[in-house]
C-alpha positions as CSV (number, residue, x, y, z in Angstrom):
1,X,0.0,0.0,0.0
2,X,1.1,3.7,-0.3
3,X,-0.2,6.2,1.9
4,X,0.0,9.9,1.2
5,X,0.3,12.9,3.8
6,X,0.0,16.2,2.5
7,X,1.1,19.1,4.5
8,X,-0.7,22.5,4.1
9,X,1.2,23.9,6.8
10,X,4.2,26.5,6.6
11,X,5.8,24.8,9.0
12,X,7.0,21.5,8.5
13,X,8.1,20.2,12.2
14,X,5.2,21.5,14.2
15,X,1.9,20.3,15.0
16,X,0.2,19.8,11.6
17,X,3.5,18.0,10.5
18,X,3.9,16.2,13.6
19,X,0.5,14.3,13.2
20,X,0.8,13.6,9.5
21,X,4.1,12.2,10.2
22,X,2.9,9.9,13.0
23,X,-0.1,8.9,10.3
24,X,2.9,7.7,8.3
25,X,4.8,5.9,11.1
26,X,1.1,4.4,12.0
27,X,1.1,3.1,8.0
28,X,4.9,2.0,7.6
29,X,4.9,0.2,10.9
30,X,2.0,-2.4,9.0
31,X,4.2,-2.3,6.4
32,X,3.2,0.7,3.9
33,X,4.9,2.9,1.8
34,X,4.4,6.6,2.4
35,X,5.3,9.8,1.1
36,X,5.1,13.5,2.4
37,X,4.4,16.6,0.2
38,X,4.9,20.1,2.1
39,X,2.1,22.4,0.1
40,X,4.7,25.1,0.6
41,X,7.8,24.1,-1.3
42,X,5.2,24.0,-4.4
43,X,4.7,26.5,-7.1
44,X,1.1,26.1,-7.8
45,X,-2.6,28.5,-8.0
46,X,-6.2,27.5,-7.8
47,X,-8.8,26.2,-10.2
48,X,-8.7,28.9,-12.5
49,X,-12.3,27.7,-14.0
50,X,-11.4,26.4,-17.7
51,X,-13.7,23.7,-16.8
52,X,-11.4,21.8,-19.0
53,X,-11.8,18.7,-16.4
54,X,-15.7,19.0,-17.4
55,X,-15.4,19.0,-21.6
56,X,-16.8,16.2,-23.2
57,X,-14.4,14.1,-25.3
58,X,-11.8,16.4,-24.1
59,X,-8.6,15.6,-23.2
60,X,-8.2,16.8,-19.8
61,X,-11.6,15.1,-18.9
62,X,-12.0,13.9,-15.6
63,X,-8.5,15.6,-15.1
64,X,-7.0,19.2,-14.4
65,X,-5.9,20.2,-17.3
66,X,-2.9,22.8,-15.6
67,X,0.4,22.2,-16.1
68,X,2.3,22.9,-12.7
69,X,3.7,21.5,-9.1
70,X,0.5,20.1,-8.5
71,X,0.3,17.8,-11.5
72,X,2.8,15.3,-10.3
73,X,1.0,15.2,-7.3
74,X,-2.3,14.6,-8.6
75,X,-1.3,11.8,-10.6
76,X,0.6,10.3,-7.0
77,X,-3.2,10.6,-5.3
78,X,-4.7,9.0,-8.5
79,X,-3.0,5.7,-7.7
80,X,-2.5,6.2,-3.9
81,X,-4.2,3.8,-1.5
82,X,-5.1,6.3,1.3
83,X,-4.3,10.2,1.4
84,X,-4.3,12.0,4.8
85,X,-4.8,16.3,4.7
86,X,-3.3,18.4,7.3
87,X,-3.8,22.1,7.7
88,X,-3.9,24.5,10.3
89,X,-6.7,26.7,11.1
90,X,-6.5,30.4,10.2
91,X,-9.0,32.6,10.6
92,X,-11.6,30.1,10.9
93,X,-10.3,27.9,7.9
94,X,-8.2,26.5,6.7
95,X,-4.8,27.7,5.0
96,X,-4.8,29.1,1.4
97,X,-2.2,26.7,0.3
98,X,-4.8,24.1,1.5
99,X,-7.6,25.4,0.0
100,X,-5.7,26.2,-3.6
101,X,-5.0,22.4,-3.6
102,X,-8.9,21.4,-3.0
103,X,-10.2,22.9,-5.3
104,X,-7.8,21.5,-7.6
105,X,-8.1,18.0,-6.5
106,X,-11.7,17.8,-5.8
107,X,-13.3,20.1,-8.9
108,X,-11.6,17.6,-11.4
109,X,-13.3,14.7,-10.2
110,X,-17.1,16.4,-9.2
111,X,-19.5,15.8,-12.0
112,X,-22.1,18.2,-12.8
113,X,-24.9,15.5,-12.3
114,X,-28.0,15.2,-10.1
115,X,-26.4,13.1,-7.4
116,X,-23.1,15.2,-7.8
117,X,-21.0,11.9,-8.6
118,X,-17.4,11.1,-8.6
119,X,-15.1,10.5,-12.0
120,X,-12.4,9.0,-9.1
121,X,-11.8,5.8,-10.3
122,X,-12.1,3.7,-6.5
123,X,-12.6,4.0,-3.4
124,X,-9.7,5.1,-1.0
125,X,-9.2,5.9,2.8
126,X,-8.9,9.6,2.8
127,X,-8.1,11.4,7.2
128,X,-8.4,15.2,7.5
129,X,-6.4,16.4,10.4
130,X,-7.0,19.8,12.2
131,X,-4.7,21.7,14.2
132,X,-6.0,25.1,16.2
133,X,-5.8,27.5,18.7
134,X,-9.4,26.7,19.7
135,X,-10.5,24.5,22.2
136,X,-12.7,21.4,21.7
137,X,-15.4,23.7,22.8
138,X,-15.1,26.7,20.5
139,X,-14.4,24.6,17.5
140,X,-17.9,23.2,17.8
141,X,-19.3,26.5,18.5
142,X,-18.1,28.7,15.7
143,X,-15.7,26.4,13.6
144,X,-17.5,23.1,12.7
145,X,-20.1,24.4,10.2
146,X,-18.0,25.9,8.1
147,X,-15.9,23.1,7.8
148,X,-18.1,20.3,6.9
149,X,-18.7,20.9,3.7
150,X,-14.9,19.9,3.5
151,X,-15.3,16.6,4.9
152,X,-18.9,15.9,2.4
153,X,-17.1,16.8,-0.6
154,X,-13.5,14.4,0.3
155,X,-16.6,11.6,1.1
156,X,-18.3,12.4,-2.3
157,X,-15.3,11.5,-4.2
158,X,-13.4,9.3,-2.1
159,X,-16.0,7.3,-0.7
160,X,-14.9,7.9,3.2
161,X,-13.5,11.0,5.1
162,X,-12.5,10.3,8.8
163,X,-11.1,14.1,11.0
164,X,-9.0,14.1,13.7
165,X,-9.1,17.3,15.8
166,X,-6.2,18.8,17.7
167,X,-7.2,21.8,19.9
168,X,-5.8,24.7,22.0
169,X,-2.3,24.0,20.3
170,X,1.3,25.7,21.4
171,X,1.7,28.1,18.7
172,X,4.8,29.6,19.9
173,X,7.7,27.8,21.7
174,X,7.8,30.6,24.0
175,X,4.9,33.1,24.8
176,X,7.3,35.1,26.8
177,X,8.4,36.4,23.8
178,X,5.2,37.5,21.7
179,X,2.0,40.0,22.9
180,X,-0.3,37.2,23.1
181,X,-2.5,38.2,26.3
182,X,-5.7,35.9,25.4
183,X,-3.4,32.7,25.8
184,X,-2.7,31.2,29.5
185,X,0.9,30.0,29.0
186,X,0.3,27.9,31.9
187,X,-2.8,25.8,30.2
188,X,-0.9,25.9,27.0
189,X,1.4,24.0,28.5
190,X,-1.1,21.7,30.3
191,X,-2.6,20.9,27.0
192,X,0.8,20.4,25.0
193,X,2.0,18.0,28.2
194,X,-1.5,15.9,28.2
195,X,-2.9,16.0,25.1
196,X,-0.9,16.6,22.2
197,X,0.5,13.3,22.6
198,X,-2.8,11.5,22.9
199,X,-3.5,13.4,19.6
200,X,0.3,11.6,17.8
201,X,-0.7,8.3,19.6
202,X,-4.8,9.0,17.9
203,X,-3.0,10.1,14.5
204,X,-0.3,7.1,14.7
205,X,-3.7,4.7,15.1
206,X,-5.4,6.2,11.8
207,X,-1.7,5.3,9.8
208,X,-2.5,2.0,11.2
209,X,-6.1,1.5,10.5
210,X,-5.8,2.8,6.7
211,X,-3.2,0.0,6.1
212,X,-6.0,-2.1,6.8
């Protein structure tokens, strides 16, 4: 099997990384391959709406039809046996780099049908993993909604879409340094000591389960 984490994080040791890097340990411990792609090191923009993936007889049908960073990677997810997403939340979403690469990868394969079908050829494991500021409570207040839609489009064309949450996150190493007043260092750290690691042992267990 082969197992692909993509990172849409600018960071690539910190939490997003970290949990898509246990994923892969979770998959290559059962004995997968697996591959990382950081977003970030790409060179790569948006659906630019050609609807090239949509002309009938066309070419590029059922494929994007740009030529750039991203198409190498598509091709990678077209014969992948599970793909795992990672993104931080900013500003209530997640990051552009992430989004850029949705639409890419999901507009390709959504036909313009009554029941909204898929042109993806199988059915693969696909994990979405979330890392934030917010807590477990606030996410479900004024985050959730507007990320589901997200999670129903990865299921319309994969066929499954399981999240894995990681709240109140450290986003500095040391708050000392930066004019963060809303944070409580001390729970920060409470958090990072307690959870966080329950969250690499939660994504090390979705590695394992997609190998299966």
């Amino acid at each position: 099997m082969h197992i692909l984490a993509i990172n849409g994080s600018p960071r690539k040791n910190n939490n997003t990384a970290i949990l898509l890097k246990k994923v892969l340990e979770g998959a290559a411990s059962k004995g997968a391959a697996t591959t990382m792609v950081n977003l970030y090191d790409l060179n790569y923009k948006g659906c630019i709406s050609c609807f090239a993936c949509k002309l009938i007889n066309g070419k590029s049908y059922g494929k994007c039809a740009l030529k750039d960073d991203l198409t190498p990677i598509m091709e990678t997810i077209a014969n992948a046996d599970a793909i795992v997403l990672g993104s931080p939340i900013y500003l209530h979403s997640i990051t552009s780099s992430m989004k850029a690469f949705l639409e890419r990868l999901i507009f390709q394969y959504l036909v313009y049908d009554q029941k909204h079908s898929t042109l993806f050829p199988k059915k693969i494991r696909v994990g979405l993993i979330y890392t934030m500021n917010a807590t477990h409570e606030q996410f479900a207040a004024s985050y959730e909604n507007e990320l589901k839609s997200i999670t129903l489009y990865l299921t319309k064309i994969f066929g499954s879409c399981e999240n894995l949450l990681s709240n109140d996150t450290y986003q500095f190493n040391d708050y000392s340094k930066y004019f963060a007043p809303i944070f409580d260092e001390r729970k920060k750290h409470a958090v990072r000591t307690k959870q966080f690691p329950q969250d690499c042992k939660n994504a090390f267990n979705m590695g394992v389960r997609f190998t299966t």
